[in-house]
C-alpha positions in Angstrom: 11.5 -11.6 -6.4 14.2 -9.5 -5.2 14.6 -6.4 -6.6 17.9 -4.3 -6.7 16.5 -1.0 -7.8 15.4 1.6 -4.9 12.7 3.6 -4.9 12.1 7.2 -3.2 9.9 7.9 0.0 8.4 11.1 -2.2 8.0 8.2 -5.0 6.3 6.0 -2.3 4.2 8.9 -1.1 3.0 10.0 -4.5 1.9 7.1 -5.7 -0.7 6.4 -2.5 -3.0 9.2 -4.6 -6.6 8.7 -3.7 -5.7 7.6 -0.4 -3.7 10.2 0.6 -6.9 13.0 0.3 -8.6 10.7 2.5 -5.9 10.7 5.1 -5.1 14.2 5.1 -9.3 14.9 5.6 -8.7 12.6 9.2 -4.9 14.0 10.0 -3.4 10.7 8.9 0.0 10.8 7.9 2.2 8.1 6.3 5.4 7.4 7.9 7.8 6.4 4.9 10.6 4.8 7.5 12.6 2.3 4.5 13.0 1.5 1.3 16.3 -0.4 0.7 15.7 -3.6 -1.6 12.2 -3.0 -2.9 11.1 -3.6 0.8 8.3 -0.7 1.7 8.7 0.0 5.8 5.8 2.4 6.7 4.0 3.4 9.4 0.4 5.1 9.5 0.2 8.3 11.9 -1.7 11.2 13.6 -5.4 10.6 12.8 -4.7 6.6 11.9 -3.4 5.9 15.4 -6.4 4.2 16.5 -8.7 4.4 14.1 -11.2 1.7 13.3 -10.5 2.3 9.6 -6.1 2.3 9.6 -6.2 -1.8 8.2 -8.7 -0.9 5.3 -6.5 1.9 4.3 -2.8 -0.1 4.6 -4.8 -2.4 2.9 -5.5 0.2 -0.4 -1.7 1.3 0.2 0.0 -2.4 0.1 -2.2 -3.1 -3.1 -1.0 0.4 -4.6 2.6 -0.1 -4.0 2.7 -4.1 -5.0 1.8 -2.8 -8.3 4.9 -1.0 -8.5 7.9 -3.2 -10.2 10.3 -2.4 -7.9 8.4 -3.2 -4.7 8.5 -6.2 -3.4 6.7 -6.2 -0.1 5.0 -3.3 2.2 5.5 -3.9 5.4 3.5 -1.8 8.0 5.9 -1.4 11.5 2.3 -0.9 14.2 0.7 -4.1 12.3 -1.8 -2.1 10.5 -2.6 -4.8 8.0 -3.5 -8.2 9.3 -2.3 -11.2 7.7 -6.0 -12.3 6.3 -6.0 -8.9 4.3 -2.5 -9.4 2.9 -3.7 -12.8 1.5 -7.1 -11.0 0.1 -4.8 -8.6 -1.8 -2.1 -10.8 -2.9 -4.8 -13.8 -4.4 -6.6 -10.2 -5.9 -3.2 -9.6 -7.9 -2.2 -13.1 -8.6 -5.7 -13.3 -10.8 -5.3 -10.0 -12.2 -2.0 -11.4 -13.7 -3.9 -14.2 -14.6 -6.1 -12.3 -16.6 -3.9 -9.7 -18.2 -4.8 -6.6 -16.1 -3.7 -4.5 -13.9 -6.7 -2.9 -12.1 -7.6 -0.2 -14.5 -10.6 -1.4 -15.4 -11.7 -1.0 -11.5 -12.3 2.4 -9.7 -9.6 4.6 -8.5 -8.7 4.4 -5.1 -11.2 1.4 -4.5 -10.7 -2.5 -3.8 -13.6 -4.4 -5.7 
């Protein structure tokens, strides 16, 4: 899906939420480098360069954003999320379509 509206980096960096306490805790930063076309370019900083935990959080951030209409792919410039979590994610979504939710009925800020 292509999608023609554009969306902010202070959009982009509000809705990471739960994430974002965690990050500022360890001096991570998000990079917010592109937006044009729904396509999300972002880089994870400071305290993520690194660490052993940087894919598990682009990995709460890419499902964040895909939930976003206007986003149609979150792309991480250093590689922070390897292709076997992408699919994880992306099958996770597909089935929540599936069944008529969005998430909500899981834990904030949490992958289940």
């Amino acid at each position: 899906m292509v999608c023609s509206m554009s969306i902010s980096a202070e959009e982009i960096l509000a809705e990471i939420g739960p994430v974002q306490e965690i990050l500022d805790e360890h001096d991570g930063v998000v990079t917010v480098i592109d937006t044009s076309d729904g396509n999300i370019m972002l880089s994870l900083d400071g305290g993520c360069t690194g660490c052993s935990s940087t894919p598990m959080t682009a990995m709460q951030i890419y499902y964040s954003l895909k939930k976003l209409d206007h986003v149609s792919d979150v792309i991480f410039v250093n590689g922070e999320l390897p292709d076997y979590m992408r699919t994880f994610i992306d099958q996770k979504m597909a089935k929540e379509a599936e069944q008529g939710t969005d998430g909500d009925d899981e834990p904030q800020g949490e992958i289940v």
